[in-house]
C-alpha positions as CSV (number, residue, x, y, z in Angstrom):
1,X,119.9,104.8,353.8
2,X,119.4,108.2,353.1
3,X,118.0,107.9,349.4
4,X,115.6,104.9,350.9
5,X,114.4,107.2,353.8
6,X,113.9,110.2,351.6
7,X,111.5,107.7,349.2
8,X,109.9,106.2,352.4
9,X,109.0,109.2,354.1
10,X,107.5,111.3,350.7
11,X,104.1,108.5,350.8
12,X,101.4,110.1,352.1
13,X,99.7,107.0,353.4
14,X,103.1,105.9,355.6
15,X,104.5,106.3,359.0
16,X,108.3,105.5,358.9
17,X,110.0,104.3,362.3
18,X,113.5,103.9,362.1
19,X,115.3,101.1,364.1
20,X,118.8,101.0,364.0
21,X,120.2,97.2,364.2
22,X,123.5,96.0,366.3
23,X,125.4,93.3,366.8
24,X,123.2,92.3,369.9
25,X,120.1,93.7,368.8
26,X,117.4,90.6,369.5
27,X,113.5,90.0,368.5
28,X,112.8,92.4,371.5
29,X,113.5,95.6,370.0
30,X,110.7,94.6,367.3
31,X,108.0,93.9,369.8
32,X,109.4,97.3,371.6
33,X,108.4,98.7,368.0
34,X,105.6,97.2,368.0
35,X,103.9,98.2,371.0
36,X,105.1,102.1,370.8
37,X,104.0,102.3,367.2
38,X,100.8,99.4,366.9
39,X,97.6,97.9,368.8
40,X,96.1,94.6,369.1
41,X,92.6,94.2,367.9
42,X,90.3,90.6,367.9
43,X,88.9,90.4,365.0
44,X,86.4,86.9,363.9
45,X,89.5,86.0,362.2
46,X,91.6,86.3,365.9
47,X,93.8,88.5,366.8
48,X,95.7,91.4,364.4
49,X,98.4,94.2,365.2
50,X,97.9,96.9,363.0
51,X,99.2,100.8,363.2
52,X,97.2,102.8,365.5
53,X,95.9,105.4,362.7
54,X,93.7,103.9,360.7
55,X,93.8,103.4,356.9
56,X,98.3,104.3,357.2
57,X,100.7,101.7,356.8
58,X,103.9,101.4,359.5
59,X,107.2,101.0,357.7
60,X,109.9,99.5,359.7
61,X,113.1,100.8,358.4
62,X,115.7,98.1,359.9
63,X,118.9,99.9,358.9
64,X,122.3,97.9,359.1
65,X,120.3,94.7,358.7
66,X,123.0,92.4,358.9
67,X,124.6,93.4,362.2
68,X,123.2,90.7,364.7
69,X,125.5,88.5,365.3
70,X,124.8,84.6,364.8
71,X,124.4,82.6,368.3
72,X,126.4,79.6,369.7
73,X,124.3,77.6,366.8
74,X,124.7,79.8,363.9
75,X,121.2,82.1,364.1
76,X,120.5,85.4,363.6
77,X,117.8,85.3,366.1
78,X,115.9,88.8,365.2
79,X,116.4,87.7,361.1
80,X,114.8,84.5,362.1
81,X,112.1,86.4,364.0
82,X,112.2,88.7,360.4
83,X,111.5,86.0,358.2
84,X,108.8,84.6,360.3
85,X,106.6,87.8,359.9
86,X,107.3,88.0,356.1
87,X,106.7,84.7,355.4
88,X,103.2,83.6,353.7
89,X,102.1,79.9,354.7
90,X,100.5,79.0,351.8
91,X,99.0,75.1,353.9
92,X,95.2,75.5,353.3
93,X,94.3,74.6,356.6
94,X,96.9,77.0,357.9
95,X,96.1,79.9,356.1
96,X,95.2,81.8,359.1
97,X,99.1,81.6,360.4
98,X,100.3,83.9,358.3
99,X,102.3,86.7,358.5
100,X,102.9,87.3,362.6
101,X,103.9,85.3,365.8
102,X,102.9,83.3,368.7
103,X,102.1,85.3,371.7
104,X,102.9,83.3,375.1
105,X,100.8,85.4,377.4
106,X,97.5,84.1,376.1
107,X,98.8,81.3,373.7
108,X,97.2,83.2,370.5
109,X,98.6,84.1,366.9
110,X,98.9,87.3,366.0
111,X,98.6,88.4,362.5
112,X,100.7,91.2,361.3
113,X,98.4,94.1,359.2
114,X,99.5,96.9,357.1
115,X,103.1,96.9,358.7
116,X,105.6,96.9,356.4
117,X,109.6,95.8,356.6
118,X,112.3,97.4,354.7
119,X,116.5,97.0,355.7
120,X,119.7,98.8,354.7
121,X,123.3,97.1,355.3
122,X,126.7,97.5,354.0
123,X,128.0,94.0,351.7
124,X,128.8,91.0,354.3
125,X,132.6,91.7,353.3
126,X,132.7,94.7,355.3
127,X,133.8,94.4,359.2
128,X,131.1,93.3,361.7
129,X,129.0,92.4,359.0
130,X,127.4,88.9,358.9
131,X,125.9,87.6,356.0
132,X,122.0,86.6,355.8
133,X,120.5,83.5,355.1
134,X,118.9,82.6,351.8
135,X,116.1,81.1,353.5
136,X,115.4,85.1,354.8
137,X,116.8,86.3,351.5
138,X,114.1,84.4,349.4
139,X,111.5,86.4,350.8
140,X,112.4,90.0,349.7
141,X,114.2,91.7,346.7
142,X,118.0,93.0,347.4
143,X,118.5,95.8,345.0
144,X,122.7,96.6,345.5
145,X,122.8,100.4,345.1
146,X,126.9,101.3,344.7
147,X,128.6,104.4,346.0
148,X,129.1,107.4,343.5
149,X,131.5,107.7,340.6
150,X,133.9,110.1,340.2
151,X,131.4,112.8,337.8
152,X,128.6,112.3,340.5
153,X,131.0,112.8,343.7
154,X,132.3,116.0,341.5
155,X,128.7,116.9,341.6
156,X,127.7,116.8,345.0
157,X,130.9,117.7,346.5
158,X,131.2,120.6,344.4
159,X,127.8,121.9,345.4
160,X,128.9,121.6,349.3
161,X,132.2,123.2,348.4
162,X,130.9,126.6,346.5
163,X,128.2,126.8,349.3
164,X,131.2,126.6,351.9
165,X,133.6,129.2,350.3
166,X,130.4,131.8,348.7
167,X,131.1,133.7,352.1
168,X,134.8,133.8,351.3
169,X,135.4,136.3,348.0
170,X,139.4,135.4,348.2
171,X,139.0,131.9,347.5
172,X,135.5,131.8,346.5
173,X,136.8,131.0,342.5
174,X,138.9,127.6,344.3
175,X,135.7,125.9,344.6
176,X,136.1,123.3,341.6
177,X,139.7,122.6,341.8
178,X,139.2,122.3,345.2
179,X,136.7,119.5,344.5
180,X,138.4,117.9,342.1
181,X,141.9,117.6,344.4
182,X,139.3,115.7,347.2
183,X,137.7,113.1,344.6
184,X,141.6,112.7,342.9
185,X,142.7,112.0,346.5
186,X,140.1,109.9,347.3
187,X,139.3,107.6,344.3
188,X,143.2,106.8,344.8
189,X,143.1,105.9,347.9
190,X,140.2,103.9,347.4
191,X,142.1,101.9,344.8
192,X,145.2,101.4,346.6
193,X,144.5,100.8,349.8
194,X,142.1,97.7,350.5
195,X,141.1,95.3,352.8
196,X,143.4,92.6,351.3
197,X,145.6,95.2,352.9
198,X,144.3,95.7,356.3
199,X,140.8,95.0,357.6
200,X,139.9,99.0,358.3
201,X,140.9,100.0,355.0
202,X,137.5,101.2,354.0
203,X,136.6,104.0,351.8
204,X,133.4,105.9,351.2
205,X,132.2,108.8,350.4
206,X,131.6,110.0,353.9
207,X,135.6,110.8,353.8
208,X,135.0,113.7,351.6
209,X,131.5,114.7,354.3
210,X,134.6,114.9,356.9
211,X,136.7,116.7,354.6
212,X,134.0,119.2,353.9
213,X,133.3,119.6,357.3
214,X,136.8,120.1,358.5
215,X,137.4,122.7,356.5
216,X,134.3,124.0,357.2
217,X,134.5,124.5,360.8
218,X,137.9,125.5,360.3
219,X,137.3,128.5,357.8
220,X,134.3,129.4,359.7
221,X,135.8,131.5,363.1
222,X,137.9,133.4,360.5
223,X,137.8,137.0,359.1
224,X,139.5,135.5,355.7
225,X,141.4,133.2,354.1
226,X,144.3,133.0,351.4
227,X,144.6,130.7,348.8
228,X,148.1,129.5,350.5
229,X,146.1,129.1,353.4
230,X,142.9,127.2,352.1
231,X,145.7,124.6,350.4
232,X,147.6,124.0,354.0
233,X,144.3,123.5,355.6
234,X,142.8,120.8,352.9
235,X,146.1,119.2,352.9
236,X,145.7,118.9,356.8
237,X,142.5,117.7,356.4
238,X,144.1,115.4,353.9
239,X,147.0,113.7,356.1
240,X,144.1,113.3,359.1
241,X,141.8,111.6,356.9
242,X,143.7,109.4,354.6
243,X,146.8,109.2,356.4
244,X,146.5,108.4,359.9
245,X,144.6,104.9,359.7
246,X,147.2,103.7,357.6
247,X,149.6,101.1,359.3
248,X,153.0,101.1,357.8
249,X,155.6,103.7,356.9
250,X,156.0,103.1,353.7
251,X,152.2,103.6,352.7
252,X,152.1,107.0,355.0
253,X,154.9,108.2,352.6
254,X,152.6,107.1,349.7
255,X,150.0,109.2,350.7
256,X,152.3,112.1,351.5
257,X,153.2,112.0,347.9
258,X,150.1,111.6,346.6
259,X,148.9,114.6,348.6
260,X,151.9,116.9,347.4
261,X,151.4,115.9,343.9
262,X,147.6,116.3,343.7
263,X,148.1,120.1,345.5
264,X,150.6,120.8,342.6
């Protein structure tokens, strides 16, 4: 979400709006959109909602896409609505249908111009996630975009860690072991614990954000910090992360051990 926004919002000739999907959302909170963000204009060619500014496109960022939940007969009701103001009627004497709705109040079509969709979800595997219909899907490109591997999480953890601990001389050098202990810890319990497992068992880099952050707001009130100290405190960190969600006792005392051996 944050790569795509980052893209998005670097065009010059693009206003972003971000809409954040739910299970309930409905086709509502698009025509909400719609009329914060757009105007109707009659044109020869009827009626067109375009962006207010002139010459800029509106993207619609639709992040965790695949949320709705399906109704008593199986549709996604706003994905429906979705595919309707992608999809190009290509009927010759239709041509004029394309791309937009039916308004009710005065019976007219409305055709959508320079508005632009793009969506973000988790896989369908995850919890709460449903999974969307090909008849939707055959409209747009999915490009699956993976979480980190170990070098990169090294990478960009290590950068938040030095930045955390540059105000702390005493530990300042623990920076990179530091980092590597979190991605150790993490990848393993990544690959341990899974869903097969239990249902919550999901991992992603936003455990090592927390981790950061923990030990962040921790360190912060402090006057210093010993190494001794900074090791208690990311094992801590460790146990309330990794350890609490788990269910039985026998996998806490796994991750007790995995802890102890990785601070070794």
């Amino acid at each position: 979400t944050m790569t795509l926004l980052a893209a998005l919002r670097s065009q010059q000739d693009m206003d972003v709006v971000n809409v954040n999907f739910s299970s309930s959302t409905t086709p509502e909170l698009l025509m909400k959109t719609f009329d914060h963000y757009c105007e109707y204009r009659r044109t020869p060619n009827g009626i067109v909602l375009a962006p207010v500014q002139l010459s800029r496109w509106l993207v619609i960022f639709c992040d965790e896409i695949n949320l709705p939940a399906p109704d008593k007969y199986g549709t996604q009701r706003v994905i429906s609505f979705l595919r309707q103001l992608v999809e190009l009627n290509l009927v010759p004497w239709a041509i004029s249908l394309q791309n937009g709705f039916y308004r009710g109040s005065d019976h007219s079509w409305v055709t959508l111009e320079r508005i632009q969709f793009v969506g973000a979800c988790n896989p369908p595997t995850d919890p709460g996630r449903h999974p969307m219909t090909l008849r939707f899907l055959r409209h747009v490109p999915v490009v699956y975009v993976d979480y980190p591997g170990q070098t990169s999480l090294i990478q960009i953890y290590g950068t938040f860690n030095r930045a955390m601990l540059k105000t702390v001389p005493a530990v300042r050098g623990l920076a990179d072991p530091l980092t590597n202990a979190m991605v150790d810890v993490y990848l393993a319990s990544q690959e341990h614990f899974t869903q097969d497992d239990q249902p919550h068992y999901v991992y992603s880099p936003r455990e090592l954000t927390r981790w950061v952050r923990g030990i962040s707001e921790a360190i912060a009130p402090l006057d210093g910090i010993t190494a001794e100290q900074l090791v208690r405190l990311w094992a801590h960190e460790a146990l309330r992360l990794f350890q609490d969600r788990l269910v039985t006792e026998e996998e806490r005392n796994w991750t007790d051990e995995l802890v102890d051996s990785t601070a070794e």
